[in-house]
C-alpha positions as CSV (number, residue, x, y, z in Angstrom):
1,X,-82.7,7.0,135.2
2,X,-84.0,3.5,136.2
3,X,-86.6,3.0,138.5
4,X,-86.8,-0.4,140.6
5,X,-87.0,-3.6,138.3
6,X,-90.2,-4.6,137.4
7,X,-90.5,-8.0,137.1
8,X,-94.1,-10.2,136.3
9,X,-94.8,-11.1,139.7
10,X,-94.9,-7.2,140.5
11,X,-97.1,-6.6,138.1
12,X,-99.4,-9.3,139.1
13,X,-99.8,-7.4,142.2
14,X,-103.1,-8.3,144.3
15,X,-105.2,-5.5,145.7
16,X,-105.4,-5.5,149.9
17,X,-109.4,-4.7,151.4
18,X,-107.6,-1.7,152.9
19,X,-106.5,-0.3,149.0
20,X,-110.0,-1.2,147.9
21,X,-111.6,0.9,150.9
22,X,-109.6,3.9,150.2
23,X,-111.9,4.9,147.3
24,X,-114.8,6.0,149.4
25,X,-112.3,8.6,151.0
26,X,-111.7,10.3,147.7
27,X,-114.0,13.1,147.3
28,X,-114.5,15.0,143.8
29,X,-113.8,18.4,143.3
30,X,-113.4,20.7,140.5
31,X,-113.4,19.6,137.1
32,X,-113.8,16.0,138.6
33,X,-110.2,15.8,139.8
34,X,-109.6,14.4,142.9
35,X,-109.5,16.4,145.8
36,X,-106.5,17.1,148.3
37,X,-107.0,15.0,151.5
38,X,-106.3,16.7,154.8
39,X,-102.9,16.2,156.1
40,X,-101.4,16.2,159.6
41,X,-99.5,18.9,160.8
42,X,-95.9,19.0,160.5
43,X,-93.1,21.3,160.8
44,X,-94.7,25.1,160.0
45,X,-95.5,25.8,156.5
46,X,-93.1,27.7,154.4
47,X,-93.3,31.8,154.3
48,X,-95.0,33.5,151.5
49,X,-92.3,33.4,148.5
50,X,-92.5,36.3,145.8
51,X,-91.5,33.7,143.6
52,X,-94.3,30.9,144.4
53,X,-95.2,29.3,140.6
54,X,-93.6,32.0,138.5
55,X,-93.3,31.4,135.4
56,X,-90.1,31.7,132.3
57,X,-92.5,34.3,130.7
58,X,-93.4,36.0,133.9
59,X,-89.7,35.7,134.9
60,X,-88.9,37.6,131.7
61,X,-91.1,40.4,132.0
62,X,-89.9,41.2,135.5
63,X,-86.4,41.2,134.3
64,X,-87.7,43.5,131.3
65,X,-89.2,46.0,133.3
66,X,-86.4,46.5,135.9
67,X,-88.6,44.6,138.7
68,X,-86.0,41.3,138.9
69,X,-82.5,40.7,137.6
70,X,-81.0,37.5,137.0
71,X,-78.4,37.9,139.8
72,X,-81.5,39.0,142.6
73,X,-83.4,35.5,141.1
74,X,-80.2,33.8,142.0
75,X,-80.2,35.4,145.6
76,X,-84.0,34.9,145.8
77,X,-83.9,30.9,145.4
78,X,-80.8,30.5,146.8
79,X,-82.1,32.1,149.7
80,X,-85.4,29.7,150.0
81,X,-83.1,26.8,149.5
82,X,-81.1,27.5,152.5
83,X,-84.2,28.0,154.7
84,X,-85.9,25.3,152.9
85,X,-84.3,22.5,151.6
86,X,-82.9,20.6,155.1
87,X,-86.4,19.4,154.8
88,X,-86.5,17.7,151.5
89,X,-82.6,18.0,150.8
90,X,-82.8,17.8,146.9
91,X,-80.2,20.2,146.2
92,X,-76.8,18.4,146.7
93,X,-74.8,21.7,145.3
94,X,-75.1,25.2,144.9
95,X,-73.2,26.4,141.9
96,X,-70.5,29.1,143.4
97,X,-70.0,31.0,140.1
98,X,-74.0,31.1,139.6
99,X,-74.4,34.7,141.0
100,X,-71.2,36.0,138.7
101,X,-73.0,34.0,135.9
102,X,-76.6,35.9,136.6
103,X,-74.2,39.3,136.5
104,X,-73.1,38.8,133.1
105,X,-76.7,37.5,131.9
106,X,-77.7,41.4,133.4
107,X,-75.1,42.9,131.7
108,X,-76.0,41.3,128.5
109,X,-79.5,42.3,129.1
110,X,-78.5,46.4,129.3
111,X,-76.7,46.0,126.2
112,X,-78.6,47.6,123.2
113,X,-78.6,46.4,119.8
114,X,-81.4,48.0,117.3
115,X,-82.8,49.4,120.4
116,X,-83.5,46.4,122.3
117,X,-81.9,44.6,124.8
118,X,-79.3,41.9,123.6
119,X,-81.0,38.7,124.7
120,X,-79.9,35.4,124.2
121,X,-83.0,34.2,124.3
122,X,-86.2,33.0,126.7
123,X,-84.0,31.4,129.3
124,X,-81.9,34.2,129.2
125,X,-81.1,34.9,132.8
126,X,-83.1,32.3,133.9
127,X,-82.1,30.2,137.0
128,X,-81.9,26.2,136.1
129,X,-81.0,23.1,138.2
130,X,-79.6,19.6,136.7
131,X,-79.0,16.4,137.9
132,X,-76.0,15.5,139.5
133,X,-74.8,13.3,136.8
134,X,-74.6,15.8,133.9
135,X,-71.1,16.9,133.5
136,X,-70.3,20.5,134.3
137,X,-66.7,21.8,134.0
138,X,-66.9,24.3,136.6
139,X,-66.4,24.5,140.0
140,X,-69.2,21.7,141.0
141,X,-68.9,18.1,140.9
142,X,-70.2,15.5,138.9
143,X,-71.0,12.2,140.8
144,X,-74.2,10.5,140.1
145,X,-74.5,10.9,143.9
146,X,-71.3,8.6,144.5
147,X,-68.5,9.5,146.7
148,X,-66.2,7.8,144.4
149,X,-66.7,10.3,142.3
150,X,-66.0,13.3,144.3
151,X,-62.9,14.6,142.7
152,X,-63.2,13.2,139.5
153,X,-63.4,16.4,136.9
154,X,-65.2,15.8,133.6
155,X,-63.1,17.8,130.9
156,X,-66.2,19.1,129.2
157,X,-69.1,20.2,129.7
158,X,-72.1,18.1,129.0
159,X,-73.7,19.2,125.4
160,X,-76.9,19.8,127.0
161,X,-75.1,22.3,129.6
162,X,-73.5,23.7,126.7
163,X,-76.5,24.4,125.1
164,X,-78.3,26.0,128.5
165,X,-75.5,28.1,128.6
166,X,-75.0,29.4,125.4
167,X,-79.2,30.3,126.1
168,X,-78.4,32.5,128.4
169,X,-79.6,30.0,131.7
170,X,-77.9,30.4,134.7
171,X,-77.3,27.2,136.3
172,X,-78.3,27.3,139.8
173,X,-76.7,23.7,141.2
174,X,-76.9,20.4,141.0
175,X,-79.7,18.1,142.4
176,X,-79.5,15.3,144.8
177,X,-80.9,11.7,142.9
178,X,-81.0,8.2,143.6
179,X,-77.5,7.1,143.5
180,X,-75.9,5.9,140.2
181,X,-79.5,6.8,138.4
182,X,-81.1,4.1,140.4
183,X,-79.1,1.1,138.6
184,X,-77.1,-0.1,141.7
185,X,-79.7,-2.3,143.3
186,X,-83.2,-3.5,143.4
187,X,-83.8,-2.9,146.2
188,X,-82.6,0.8,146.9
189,X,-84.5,3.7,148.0
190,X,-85.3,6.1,145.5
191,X,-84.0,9.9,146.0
192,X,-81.2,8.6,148.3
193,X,-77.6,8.8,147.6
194,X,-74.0,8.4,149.6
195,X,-73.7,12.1,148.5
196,X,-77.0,13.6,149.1
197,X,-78.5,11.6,151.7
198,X,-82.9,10.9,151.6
199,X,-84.3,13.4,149.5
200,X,-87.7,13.4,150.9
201,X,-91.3,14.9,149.1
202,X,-92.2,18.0,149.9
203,X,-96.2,17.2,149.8
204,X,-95.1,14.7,152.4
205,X,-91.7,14.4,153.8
206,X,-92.0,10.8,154.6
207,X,-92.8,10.1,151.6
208,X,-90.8,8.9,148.5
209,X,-90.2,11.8,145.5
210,X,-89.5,8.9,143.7
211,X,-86.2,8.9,140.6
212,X,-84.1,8.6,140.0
213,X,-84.3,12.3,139.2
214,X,-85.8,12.8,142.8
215,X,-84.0,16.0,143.9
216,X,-84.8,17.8,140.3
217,X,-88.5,17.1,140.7
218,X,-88.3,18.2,144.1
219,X,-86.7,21.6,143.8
220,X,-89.0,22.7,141.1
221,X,-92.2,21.8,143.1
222,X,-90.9,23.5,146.1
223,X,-90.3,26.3,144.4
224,X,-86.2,26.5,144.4
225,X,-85.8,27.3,140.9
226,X,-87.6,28.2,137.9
227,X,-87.2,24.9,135.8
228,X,-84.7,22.4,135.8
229,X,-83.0,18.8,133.8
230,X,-83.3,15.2,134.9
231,X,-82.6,12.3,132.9
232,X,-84.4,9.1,132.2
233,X,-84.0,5.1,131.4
234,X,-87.4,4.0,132.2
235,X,-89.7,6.3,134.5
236,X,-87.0,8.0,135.9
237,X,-88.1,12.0,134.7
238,X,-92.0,10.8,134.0
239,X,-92.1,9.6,138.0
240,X,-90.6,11.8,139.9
241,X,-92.8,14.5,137.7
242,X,-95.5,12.9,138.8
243,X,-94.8,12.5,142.4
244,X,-93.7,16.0,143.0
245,X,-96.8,17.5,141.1
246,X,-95.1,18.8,138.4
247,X,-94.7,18.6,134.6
248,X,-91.9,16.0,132.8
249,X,-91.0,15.6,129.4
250,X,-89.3,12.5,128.4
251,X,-88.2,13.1,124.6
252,X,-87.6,10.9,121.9
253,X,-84.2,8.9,121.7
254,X,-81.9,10.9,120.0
255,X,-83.9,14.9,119.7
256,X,-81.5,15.6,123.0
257,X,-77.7,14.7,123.4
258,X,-76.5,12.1,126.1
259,X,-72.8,13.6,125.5
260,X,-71.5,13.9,129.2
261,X,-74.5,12.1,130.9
262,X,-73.0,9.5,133.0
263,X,-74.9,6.7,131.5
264,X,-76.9,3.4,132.2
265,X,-78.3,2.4,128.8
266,X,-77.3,3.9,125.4
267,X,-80.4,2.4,124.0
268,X,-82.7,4.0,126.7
269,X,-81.1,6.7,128.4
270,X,-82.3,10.6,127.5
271,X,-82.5,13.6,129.2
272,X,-85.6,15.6,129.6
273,X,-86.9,18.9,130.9
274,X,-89.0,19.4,134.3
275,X,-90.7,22.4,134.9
276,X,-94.2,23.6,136.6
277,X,-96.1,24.2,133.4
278,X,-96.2,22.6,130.3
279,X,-95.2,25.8,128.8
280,X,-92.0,26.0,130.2
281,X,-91.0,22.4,129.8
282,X,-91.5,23.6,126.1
283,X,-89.6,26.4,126.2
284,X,-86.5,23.9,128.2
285,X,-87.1,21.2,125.8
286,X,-86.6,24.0,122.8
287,X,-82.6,24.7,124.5
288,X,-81.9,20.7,124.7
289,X,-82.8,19.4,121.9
290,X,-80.3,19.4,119.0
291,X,-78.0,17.2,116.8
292,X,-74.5,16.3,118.4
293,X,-71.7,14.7,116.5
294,X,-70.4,13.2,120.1
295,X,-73.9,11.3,120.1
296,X,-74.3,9.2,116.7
297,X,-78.2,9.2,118.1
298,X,-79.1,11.9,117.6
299,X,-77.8,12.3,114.3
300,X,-81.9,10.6,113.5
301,X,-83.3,13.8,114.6
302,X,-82.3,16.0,111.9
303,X,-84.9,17.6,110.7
304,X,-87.0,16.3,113.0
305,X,-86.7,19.0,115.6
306,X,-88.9,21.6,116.2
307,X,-87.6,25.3,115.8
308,X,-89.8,26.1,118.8
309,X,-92.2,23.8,120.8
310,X,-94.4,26.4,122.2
311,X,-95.6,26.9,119.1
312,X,-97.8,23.8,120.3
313,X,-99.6,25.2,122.7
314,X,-103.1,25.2,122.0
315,X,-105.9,25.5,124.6
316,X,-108.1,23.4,122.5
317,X,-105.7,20.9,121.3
318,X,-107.9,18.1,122.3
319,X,-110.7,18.4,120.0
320,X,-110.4,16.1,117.4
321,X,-107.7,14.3,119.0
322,X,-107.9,10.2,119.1
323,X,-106.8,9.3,123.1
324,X,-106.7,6.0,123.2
325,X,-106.4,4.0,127.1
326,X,-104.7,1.2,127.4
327,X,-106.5,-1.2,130.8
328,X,-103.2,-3.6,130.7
329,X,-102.4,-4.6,134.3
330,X,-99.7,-2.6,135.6
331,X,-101.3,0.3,133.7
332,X,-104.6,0.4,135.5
333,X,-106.2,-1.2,138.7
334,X,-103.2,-0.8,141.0
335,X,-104.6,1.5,143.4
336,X,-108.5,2.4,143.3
337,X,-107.3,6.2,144.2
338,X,-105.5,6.5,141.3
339,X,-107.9,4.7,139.1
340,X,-110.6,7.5,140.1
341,X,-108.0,10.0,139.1
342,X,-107.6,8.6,135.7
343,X,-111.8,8.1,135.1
344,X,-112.0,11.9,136.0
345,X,-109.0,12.9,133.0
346,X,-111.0,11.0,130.5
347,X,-113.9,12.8,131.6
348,X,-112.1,16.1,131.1
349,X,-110.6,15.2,127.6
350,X,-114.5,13.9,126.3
351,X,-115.6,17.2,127.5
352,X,-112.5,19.0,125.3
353,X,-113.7,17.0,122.4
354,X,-111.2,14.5,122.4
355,X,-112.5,11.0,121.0
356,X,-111.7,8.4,123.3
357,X,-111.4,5.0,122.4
358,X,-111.2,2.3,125.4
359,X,-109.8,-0.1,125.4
360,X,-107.1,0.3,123.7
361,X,-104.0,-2.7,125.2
362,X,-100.4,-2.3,124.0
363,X,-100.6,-6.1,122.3
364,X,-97.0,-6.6,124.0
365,X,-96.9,-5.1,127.5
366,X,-95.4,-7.2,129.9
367,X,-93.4,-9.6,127.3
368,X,-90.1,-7.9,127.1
369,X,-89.4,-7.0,130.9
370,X,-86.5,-9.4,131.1
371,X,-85.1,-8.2,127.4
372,X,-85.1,-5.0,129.0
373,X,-83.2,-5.7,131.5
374,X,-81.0,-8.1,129.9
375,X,-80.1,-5.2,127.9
376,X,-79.2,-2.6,130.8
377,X,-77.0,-5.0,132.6
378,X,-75.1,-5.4,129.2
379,X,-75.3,-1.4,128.0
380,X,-74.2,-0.5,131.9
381,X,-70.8,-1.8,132.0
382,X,-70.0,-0.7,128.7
383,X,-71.3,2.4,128.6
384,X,-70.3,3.3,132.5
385,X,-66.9,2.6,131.3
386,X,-66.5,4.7,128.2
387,X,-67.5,7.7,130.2
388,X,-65.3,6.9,133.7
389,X,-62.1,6.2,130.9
390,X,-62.1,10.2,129.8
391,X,-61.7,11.2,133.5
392,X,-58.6,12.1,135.3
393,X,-55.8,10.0,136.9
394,X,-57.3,9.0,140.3
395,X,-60.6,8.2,139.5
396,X,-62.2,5.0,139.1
397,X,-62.0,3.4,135.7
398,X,-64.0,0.6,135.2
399,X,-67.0,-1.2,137.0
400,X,-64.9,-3.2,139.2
401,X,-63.3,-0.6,140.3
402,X,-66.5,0.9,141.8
403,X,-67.6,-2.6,143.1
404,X,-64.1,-2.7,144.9
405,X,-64.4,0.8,146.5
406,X,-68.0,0.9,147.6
407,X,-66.8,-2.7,149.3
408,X,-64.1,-0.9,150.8
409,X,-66.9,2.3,152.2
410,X,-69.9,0.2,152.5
411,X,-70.3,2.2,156.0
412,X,-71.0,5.3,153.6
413,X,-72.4,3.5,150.5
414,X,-73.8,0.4,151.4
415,X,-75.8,1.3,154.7
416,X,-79.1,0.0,153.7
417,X,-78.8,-1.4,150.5
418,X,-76.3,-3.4,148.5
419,X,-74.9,-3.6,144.5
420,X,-76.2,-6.6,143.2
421,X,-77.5,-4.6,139.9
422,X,-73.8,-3.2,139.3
423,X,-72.6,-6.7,140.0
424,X,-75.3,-8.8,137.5
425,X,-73.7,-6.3,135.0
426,X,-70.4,-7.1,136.2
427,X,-71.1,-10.5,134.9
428,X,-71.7,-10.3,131.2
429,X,-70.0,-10.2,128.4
430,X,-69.4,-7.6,125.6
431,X,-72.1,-6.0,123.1
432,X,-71.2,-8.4,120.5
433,X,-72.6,-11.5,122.8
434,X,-75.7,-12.9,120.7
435,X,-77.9,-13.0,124.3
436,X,-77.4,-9.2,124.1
437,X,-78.3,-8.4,120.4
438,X,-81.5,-10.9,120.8
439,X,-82.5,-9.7,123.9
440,X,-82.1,-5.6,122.4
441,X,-84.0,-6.7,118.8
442,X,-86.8,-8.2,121.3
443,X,-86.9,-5.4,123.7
444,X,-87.4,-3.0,120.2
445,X,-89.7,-5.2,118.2
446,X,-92.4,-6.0,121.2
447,X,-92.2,-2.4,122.3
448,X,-92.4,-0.6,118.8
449,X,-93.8,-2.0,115.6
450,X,-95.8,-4.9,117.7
451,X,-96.3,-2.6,120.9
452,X,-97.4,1.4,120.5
453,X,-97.2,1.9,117.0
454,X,-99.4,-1.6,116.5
455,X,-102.4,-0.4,118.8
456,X,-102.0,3.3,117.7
457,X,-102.2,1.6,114.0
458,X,-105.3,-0.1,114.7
459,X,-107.1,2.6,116.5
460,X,-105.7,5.7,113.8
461,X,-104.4,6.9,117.5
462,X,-102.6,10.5,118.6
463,X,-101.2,9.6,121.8
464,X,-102.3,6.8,124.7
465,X,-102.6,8.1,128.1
466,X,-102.8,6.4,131.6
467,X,-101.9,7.4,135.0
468,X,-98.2,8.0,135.2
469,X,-97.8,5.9,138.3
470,X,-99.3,5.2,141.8
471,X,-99.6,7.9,144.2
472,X,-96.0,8.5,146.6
473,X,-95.3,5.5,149.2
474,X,-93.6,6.0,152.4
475,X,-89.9,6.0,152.4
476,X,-88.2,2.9,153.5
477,X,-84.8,2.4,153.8
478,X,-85.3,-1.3,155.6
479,X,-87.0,-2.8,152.6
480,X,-86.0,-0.5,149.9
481,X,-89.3,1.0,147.1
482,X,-93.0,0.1,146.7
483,X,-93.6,0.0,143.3
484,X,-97.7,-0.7,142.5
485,X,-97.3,-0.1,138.8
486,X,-97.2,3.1,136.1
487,X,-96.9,3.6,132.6
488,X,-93.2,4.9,132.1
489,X,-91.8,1.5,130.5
490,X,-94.1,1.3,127.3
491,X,-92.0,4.3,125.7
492,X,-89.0,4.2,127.7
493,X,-87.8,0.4,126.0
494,X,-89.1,2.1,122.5
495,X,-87.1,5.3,122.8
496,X,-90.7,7.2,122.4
497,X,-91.5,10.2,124.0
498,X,-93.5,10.5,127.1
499,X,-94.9,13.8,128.9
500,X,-96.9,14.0,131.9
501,X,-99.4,16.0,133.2
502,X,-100.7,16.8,137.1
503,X,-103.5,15.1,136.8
504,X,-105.0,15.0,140.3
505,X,-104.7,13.8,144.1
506,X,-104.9,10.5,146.4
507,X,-104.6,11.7,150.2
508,X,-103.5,14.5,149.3
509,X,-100.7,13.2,147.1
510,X,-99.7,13.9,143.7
511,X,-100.7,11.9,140.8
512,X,-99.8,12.5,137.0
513,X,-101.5,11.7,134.1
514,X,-99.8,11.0,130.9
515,X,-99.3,11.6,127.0
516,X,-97.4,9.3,124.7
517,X,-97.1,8.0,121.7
518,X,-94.9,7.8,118.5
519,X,-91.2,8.6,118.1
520,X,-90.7,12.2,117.3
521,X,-94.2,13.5,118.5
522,X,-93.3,15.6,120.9
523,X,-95.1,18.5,119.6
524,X,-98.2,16.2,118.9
525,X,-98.3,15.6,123.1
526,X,-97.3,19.1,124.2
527,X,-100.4,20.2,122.6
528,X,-102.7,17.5,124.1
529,X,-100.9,18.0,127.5
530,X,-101.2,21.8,127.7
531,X,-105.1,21.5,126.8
532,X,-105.1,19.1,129.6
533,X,-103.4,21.4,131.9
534,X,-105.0,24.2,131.2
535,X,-108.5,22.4,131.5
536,X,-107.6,21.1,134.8
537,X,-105.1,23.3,136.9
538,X,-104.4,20.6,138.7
539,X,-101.2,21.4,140.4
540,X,-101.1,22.4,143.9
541,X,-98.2,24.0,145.9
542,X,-96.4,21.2,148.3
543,X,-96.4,22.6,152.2
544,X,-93.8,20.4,153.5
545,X,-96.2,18.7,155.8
546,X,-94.4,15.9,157.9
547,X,-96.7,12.9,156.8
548,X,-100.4,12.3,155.2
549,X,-103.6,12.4,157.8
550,X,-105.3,9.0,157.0
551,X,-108.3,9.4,159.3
């Protein structure tokens, strides 16, 4: 849910010649985007896949017309993940009772009622992955990619399972992530876990896929499922979106239920859907989103929730629209590369008829990183330990306890990075502690009424866009992430929603563009982002190629 703390001196980062000469190696292609790089040969490509970028609606219509069934679509991606996934390892379980769960879904499906099959509705059937630290009750585990919590059963489902499931998905299995949501120490390596091992990016598998919801990002580039649930603190669906080419929706705080998420932040934390196209992180976010009396937040979205998002999409949705681009550092200027990406999306929305008004600075950006994380150090222990007290006898309880056992299996959990994050959190006091309730009134003042909503204000703004974050670094477990900058914090501290876009290529690496802007717009940025997307068609299938070719 977190990605690596983000202090001021990283965002005062200082260009190298060699990142300023890169932009003469970025050639133009279509549309203006930037062109895929060649890159060196690796282990052989993947087969052809009858299910290579198949859509929900495509999905449907095959199980309509006799050609699929949920149970073969189960056997079909199972099948690529087995011959597939030692390469990028991103699924850390299959589900065992997925195929009897497809079975029923067919079963349903034959059933007439008024002459029509008896669907639940458009993921009905539909084969979906979640994160590893969403509670199922079933046969799987639930460990945030921790080995100390192998074992420990959840009693309940997560209300966002519940929900998938009552649609009709089929959940496939869970997804490998950075361990504990990326909140165990700054200096970890995202997509690695004690459980799951390095996932790796299947553009370039020695490169990061970035998290923490690395293996969920992964899977549905490579084409392992149809569409699939990671969860978010700051960056941590937006970013690995972007860095596996795909499409992320970070929703507002509150439209989607936290119930059964193991947490880091109750004042951050959401989950969000993933998914290849815009249109089917639509039709996803439609299934999460509701009110939950086991999550007083989202009691605010009430009434607030669209009855269905893909009502949004609109291929023109850009004309009129008021972009506005923030040029605050860590925003922009990190990486000429991806600067050129984000000069060639501004083209494209001019071109849709989008007014475009740059500059346009967030006033506060870069004044409430400590706040921030003042606040997550306090939230983590307190929230951590309201969800580890409602498992079973056996498992660990509180925050100690988990400092205590990865001590006592640091061969297995600390290898190649320590716990300092859990143990700064160890270290503070409860919610009532005035340090806390100043630092979470700063964190929510500077980021809403004096941050977005301030410059959207001034410049009658729809939605801000910027590149979602630099292009994907090489993995290193020695010195732990690379972070040049991105654009995930803005929104994440306000609770705002946040969707991203492929937007182009650097080396042949994915880079996203993104859409946000005020709470409870989702509907406002699906539309901007689909007219994006389907202006571009910027995504490109990942070949699994062992590293980039920078000559």
């Amino acid at each position: 849910m977190r990605q690596p703390d983000r202090t001021l001196d990283r965002r005062s980062f200082i260009h190298s010649s060699v990142l300023a000469g890169l932009a003469t190696a970025i050639p133009p292609t279509r549309g203006g985007l930037v062109q895929a790089a060649p890159v060196a040969r690796g282990p052989a490509a993947p087969a052809a896949f009858e299910l290579e970028e198949i859509t929900i609606a495509q999905l449907q219509a095959g199980m309509t017309s006799g050609q699929y069934s949920a149970r073969g679509l189960v056997e079909l991606y199972r099948a690529r993940i087995e011959a597939l996934d030692e390469r990028t390892r991103s699924v850390i379980e299959l589900n065992p009772e997925a195929p009897a769960i497809a079975e029923a879904m067919d079963a349903e499906r034959r059933q007439k009622k008024g002459g029509k099959s008896k669907l639940r509705g458009p993921l009905h059937g539909i084969p979906v992955v979640i994160k590893d630290n969403i509670a199922t009750a079933d046969k799987m585990e639930t460990t945030a990619g921790s080995l100390a919590l192998v074992g420990a059963k959840p009693a309940h489902d997560a209300a966002l399972v519940a929900r998938l499931r009552a649609a009709g998905a089929v959940i496939l299995g869970k997804t490998n992530l950075s361990e504990w949501a990326n909140y165990r120490s700054s200096h970890s390596s995202s997509g690695w876990s004690g459980r799951g091992g390095q996932c790796r990016n299947p553009y370039a598998l020695d490169r990061t896929p970035s998290g923490s919801s690395s293996g969920s990002g992964v899977a549905i580039s490579a084409n392992f499922c149809a569409v699939g649930v990671g969860t978010e603190t700051d960056g941590s669906v937006v970013s690995p979106a972007s860095h596996n080419g795909i499409v992320g929706i970070k929703p507002t705080l509150g439209l989607v239920s936290r119930s059964g998420i193991i947490p880091i932040a109750h004042s951050q934390d959401t989950a969000g859907p993933m998914a290849r196209t815009v249109a089917d992180a639509a039709v996803l976010l439609g299934v999460m989103a509701g009110v939950d009396p086991a999550d007083p937040a989202t009691a605010a979205a009430t009434g607030k929730i669209a009855a269905d998002y893909t009502s949004f999409l609109d291929s023109n949705g850009l004309k009129g629209a008021r972009i506005g681009i923030p040029r605050n550092k860590g925003l922009v200027g990190f990486h000429p590369g991806v600067d050129a990406v984000l000069t060639a999306a501004i083209d494209v929305l001019t071109r849709q008829g989008a007014v475009v008004v740059d500059p346009a600075d967030i006033p506060t950006l870069g004044q409430f990183d400590d706040a921030e994380n003042d606040v997550l150090a306090y939230e983590f222990k307190h929230d951590l330990e309201l969800y580890l007290a409602a498992l079973g006898p056996g498992s660990p309880k509180t925050l100690a306890d988990l400092i205590a056992w990865n001590t006592q299996h640091k061969d297995q959990e600390l290898p190649y990075f320590g716990q300092e994050t859990f143990e700064k959190s160890q270290a503070k006091g409860p919610l009532t502690d005035q340090a806390y309730l100043d630092a979470l009134a700063k964190s929510k003042n500077l980021s809403q009424a004096q941050g977005i909503d301030a410059v959207m204000d001034k410049n009658k703004l729809d939605a801000l866009v910027s590149p979602t974050d630099a292009s994907p670094s090489l993995i290193d477990l020695v010195n732990g992430d690379h972070w040049l900058g991105g654009s995930s914090t803005p929104a994440a501290v306000a609770g705002y929603p946040h969707v991203t876009v492929p937007g182009g290529f650097v080396f042949g690496l994915p880079v996203g563009i993104s859409f946000y802007g005020r709470a409870w717009s989702e509907g406002l940025l699906i539309k901007l982002a689909y007219a994006f997307e389907q202006a571009t068609k910027a995504r490109r299938q990942p070949t699994f190629r062992a590293s980039v070719d920078l000559g």
